[in-house]
C-alpha positions in Angstrom: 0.0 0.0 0.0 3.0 2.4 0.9 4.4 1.6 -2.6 0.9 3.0 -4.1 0.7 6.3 -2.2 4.0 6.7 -2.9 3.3 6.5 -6.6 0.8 8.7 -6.4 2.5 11.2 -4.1 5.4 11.3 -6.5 3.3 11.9 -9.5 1.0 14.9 -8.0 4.9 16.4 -7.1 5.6 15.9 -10.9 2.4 17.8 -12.3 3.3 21.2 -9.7 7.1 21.1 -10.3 6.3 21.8 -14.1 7.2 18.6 -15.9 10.8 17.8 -15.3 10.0 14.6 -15.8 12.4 12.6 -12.9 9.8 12.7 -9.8 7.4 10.7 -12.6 9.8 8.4 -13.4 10.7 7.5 -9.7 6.8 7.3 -9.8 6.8 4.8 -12.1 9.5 2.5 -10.1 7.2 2.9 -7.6 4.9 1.7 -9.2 6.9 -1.5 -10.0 7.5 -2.0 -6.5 4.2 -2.4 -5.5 3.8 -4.4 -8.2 6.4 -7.2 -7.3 5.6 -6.4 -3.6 2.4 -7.8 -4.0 3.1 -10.4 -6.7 6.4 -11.8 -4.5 5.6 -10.9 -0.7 9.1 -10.2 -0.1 10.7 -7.7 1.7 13.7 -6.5 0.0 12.5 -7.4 -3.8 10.8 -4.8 -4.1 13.7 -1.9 -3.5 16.0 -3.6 -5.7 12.8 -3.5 -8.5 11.7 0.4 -7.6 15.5 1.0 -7.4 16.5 -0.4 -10.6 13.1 0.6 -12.6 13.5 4.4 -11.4 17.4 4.5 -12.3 16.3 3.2 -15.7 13.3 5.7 -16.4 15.3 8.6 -15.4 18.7 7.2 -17.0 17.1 6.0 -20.5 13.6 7.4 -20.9 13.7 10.8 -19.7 16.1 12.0 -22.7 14.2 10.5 -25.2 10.8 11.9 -23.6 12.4 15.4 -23.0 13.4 15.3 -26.6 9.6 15.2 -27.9 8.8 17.7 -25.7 11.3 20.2 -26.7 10.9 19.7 -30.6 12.8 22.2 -32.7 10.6 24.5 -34.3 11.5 23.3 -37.3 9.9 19.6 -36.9 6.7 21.2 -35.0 3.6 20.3 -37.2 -0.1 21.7 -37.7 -0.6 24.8 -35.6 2.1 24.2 -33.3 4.3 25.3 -36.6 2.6 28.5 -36.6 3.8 29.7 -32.8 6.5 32.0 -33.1 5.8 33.0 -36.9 6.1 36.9 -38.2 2.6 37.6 -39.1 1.3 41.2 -41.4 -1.5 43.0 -39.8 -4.6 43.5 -42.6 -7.2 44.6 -40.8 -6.9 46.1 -37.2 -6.2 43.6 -34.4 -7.4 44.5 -30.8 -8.3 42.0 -27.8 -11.5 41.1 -29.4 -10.9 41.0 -33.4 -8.3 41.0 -36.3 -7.1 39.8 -39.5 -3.2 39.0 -40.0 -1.1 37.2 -43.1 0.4 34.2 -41.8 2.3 32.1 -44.4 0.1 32.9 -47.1 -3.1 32.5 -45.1 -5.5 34.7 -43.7 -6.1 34.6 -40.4 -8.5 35.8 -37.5 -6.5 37.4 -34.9 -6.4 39.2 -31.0 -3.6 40.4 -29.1 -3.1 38.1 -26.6 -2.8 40.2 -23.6 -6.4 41.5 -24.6 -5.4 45.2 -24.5 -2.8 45.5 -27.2 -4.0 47.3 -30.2 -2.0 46.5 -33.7 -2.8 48.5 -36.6 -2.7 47.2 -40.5 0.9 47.0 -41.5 2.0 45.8 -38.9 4.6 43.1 -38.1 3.7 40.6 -35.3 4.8 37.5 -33.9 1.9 34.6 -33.4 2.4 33.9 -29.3 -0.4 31.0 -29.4 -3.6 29.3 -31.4 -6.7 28.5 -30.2 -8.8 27.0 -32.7 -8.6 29.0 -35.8 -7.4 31.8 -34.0 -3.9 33.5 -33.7 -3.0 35.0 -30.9 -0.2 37.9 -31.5 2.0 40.1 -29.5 
């Protein structure tokens, strides 16, 4: 039971740290402890199991799971691609409405601190999309 709360303990930490991804990882070793502490009844099993499965999330999966999460710009797809593009103002963008040029496309558009006004012709950078909807600073 300890092994569980642990688990879940260690995985709440991980979500309100921000993602570094190595309390989640000891997470899931202790996860396989409870595992083999229930399947085995042993003692000491178990620590050499939530030893052994942490050292290897955090030694051989967290690079490779850090890596997709910091994609280069350059690999990003869909709208993700679109965050951090230059955008040209067309029609007057304000917290509520807007039209920019992004990559050849139209777009709808706000300033994404709400108050920021941007008038046509000028150059802005897309901070964030939601939906079909460029956010620009």
């Amino acid at each position: 039971m300890w092994w569980l709360i642990a688990a879940v303990v260690l995985g709440i930490a991980e979500f309100s740290t921000g993602g570094t991804l190595v309390l989640g990882m000891v997470g899931v070793g202790a996860l396989a402890g409870a595992g083999t502490a229930v399947l085995t009844g042993s003692d000491w099993l178990p620590w050499v199991v939530f030893g052994l499965t942490s050292a290897a999330m955090v030694g051989l999966v967290r690079p490779v799971a850090r890596r997709h999460i910091r994609q280069p710009i350059e690999s990003r797809s869909g709208t993700a691609a679109l965050v951090g593009a230059d955008a040209e103002v067309l029609a007057d963008v304000d917290g509520h409405d807007g039209r920019v040029k992004l990559r050849g496309e139209v777009w709808s558009a706000r300033s994404f601190d709400g108050s920021s006004v941007y008038p046509v012709g000028d150059s802005v950078q897309v901070l964030s999309i939601e939906g079909a909807t460029a956010l620009v600073g």
